[in-house]
N, C-alpha and C positions, 0 to 999 in steps of 0.2 A: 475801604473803611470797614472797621468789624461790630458789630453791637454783640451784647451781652445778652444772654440768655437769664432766667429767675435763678440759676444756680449758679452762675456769675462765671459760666464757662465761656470763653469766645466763639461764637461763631463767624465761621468765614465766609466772606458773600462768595466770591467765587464758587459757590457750589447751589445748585435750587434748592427750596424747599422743596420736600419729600417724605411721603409715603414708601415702607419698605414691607415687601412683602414675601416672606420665604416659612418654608417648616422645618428644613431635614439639617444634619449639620451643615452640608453641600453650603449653608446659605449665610450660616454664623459668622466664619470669615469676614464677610461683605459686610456682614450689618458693624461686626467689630472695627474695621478699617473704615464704615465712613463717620462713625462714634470719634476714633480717632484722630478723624482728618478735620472733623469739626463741623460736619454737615448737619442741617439744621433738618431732623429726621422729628416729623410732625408726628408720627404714628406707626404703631409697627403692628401690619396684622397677618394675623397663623392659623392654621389649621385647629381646630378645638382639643383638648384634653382628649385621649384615648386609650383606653383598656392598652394594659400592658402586662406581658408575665402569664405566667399560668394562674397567679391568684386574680389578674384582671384589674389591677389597680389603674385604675384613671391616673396618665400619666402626662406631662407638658411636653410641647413640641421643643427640639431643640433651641428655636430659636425665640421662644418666649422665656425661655427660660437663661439666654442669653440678653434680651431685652431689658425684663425685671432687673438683672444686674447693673444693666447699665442705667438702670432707672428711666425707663421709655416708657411712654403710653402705649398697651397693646388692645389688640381687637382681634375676637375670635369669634367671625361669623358661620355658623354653618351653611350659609349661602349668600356669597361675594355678589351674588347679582340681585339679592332683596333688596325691597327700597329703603329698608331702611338702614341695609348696610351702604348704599350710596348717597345719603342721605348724608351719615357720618364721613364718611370718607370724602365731600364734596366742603363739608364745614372745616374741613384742616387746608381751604385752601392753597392746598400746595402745588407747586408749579409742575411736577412729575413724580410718576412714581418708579421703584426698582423693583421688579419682580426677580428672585430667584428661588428657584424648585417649590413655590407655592402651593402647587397640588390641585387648584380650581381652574378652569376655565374662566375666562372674563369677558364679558358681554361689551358690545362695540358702547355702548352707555359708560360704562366706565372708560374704556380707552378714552371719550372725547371729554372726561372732566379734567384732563392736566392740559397745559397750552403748549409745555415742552414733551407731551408724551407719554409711554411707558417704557421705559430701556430693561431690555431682559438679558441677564446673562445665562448664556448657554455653553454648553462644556463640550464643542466641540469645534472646528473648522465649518460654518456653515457655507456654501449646503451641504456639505458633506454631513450625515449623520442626524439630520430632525427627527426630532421624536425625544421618547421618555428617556432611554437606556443607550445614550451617547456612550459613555464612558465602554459599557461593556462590550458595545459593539465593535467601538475601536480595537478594543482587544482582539475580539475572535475574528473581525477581519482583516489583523494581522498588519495593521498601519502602523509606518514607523513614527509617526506623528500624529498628534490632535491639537488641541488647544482650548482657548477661550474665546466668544463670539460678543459683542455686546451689540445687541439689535434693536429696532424700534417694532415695540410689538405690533401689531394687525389682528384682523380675524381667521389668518389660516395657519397654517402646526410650521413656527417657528421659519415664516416665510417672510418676514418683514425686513425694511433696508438696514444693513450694514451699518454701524457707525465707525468700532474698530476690533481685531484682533489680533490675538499673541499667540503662536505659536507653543506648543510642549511635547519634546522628543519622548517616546513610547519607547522604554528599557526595557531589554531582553526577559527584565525579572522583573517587571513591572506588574503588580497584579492590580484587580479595579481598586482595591483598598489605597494603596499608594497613589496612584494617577489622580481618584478622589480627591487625596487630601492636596496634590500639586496642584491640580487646576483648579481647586476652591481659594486657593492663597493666587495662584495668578490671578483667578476673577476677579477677585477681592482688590487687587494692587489696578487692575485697568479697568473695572467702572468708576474705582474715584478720580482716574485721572481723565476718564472719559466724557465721565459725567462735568468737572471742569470744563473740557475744550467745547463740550456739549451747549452748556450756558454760556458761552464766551462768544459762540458762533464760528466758530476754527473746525467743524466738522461738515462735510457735504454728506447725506447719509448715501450708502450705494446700494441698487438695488444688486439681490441675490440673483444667480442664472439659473434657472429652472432646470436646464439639461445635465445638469452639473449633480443635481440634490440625489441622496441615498436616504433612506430613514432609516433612525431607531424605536421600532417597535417593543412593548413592554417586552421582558422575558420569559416564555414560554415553561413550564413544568418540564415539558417532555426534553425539553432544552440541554437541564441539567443531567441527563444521563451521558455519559460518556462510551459513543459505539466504536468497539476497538477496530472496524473494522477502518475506520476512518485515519490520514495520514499520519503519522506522529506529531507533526509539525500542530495542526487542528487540535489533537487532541488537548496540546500542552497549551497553548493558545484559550480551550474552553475550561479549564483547571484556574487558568489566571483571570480570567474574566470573572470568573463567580466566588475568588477568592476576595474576603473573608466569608460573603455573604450572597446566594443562600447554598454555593458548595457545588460544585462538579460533584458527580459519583457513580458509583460501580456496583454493581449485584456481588457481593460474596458468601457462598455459603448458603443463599437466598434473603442474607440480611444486605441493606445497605450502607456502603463503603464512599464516605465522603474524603475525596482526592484533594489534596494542596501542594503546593511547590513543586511544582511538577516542572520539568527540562529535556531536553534533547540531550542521548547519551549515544557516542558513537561506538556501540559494539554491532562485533559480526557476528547473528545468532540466529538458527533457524528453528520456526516455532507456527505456530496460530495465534491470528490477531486474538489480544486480550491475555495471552498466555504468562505466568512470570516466570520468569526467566532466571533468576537470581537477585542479590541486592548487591548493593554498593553501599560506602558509607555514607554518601548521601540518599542514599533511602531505598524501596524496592524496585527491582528493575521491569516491565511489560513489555510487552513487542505490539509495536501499531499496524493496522492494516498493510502500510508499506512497506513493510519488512525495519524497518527502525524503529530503535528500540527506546525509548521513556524511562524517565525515571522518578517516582513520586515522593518527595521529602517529607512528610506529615499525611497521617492517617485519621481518620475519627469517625467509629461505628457508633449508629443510631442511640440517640440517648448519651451518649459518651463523650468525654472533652476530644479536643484535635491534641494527636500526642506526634513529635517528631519519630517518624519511620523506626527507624533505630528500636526505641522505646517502645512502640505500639509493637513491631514482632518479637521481643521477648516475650509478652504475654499473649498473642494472638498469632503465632509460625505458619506465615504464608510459604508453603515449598514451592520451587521449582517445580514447572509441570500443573499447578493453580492456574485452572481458566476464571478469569474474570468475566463477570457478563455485562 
């Protein structure tokens, strides 16, 4: 049986009421798919308004600004664990909430206000990969595979039981930008079916193996340099993980040199890690500590748009015999 909502949309009981909690796009997805599935989403709270740009404009989170469209009530507390942000969030008696990429920590007081829980969706194979920067990790750790996790949150980093997960195969040219945007549409497609089997009671949750888990740690500064000394395979691997955002890079010149589309090129060339070597028409060629040799498709020096290789050395002629640092 379905009842109506005040805007005379159906809601379907198959799904709990809910609280939805995310900021980044990572989360839009989810909040748009359970919009559409017809879940009966009591509130939806975000990270507050924050300085944006160089001029500093107070700017809305993704996903308030997804909300508002869909005409949702949002909530922007600067502290999830004040009383009187639990205070509101207890008055929408909803039966569970969905956390994705929310940004706060949440106090065991909130976990016990839902009866069916908190289900978090996380972008990886857990445990493989807890932590901030799943996506990126699977990258530079060179996994032919990741996916999407939907778990019942707890009070430790993404250690909570299993309910379900989908697998998503990690492409040769897969940078974090694209794998993002796959596992935020898979998330999105297996918490509403989850959350379904979830209120139905068709779900045993599993716990996680301990001996199994790897973490993803935020991304380090020193991260983003790229040391040629390192194999070619690694290097191309940390090109794609921080593509689009916030860039692999290289000292040229003594300015820096942010790297994209970067590949494994099979020539025979003898040289020093970091050396270029030549171009290709897909882009400039380098040599990696292992003696193989790279090749980088898109260029973009400090202050400057990302321009395809091609493009960027007509105006900026990296020769042969250019050590990169």
């Amino acid at each position: 049986m379905e009842k109506e909502t005040e805007r005379g949309h159906a809601i379907g009981s198959e799904f709990p009421r809910l609280i939805f909690l995310g900021t980044p796009d990572f989360a839009v997805p989810s909040l748009h798919k359970l919009a559409a599935s017809g879940a009966e989403i009591k509130l939806v709270i975000t990270q507050p308004d924050r300085p944006k740009g160089r001029a500093k404009k107070l700017s809305p989170p993704p996903v308030k600004v997804a909300a508002e469209r869909l005409h949702l009530a949002t909530y922007q507390p600067e502290r999830i664990k004040s009383q009187e942000a639990l205070d509101r969030i207890r008055s929408c008696s909803a039966e569970c909430a969905v956390l994705v990429a929310y940004g706060q920590l949440l106090a065991k007081e909130f976990l016990d206000l839902f009866p069916l829980g908190v289900l978090n969706v996380h972008a990886s194979l857990l445990p493989r990969h807890r932590g901030a920067a799943p996506i990126q990790r699977a990258i530079l750790s060179g996994d032919a595979k990741t996916g999407v996790t939907i778990m019942l949150l707890d009070a430790g980093l993404d250690t909570g039981p299993i309910l379900s997960q989908q697998e998503v195969e990690i492409l040769d040219d897969d940078t974090s930008g694209t794998l993002h945007d796959k596992l935020a549409r898979t998330g999105a497609h297996l918490l509403c079916e989850t959350l379904k089997a979830w209120k139905a009671g068709r779900i045993q949750p599993r716990q996680q193996d301990d001996a199994l888990a790897s973490y993803a740690p935020p991304i380090a500064k020193e991260e983003l340099r790229l040391l040629w000394h390192h194999p070619a395979r690694r290097l191309v691997n940390a090109v794609r993980a921080f593509d689009p955002w916030p860039g692999a890079y290289a000292l040229y010149a003594g300015v820096r040199l942010k790297c994209f589309d970067a590949s494994l090129l099979d020539w025979e060339v003898e040289g020093e890690p970091g050396e270029v070597v030549g171009q290709t028409e897909k882009g400039l060629v380098v040599l990696a500590g292992d003696g193989q040799a790279l090749v980088l498709g898109s260029l973009q020096l400090a202050g400057q748009r990302r321009l395809p290789a091609k493009e960027f050395l007509r105006g900026h002629p990296v020769p042969p015999g250019t050590l990169l640092q």
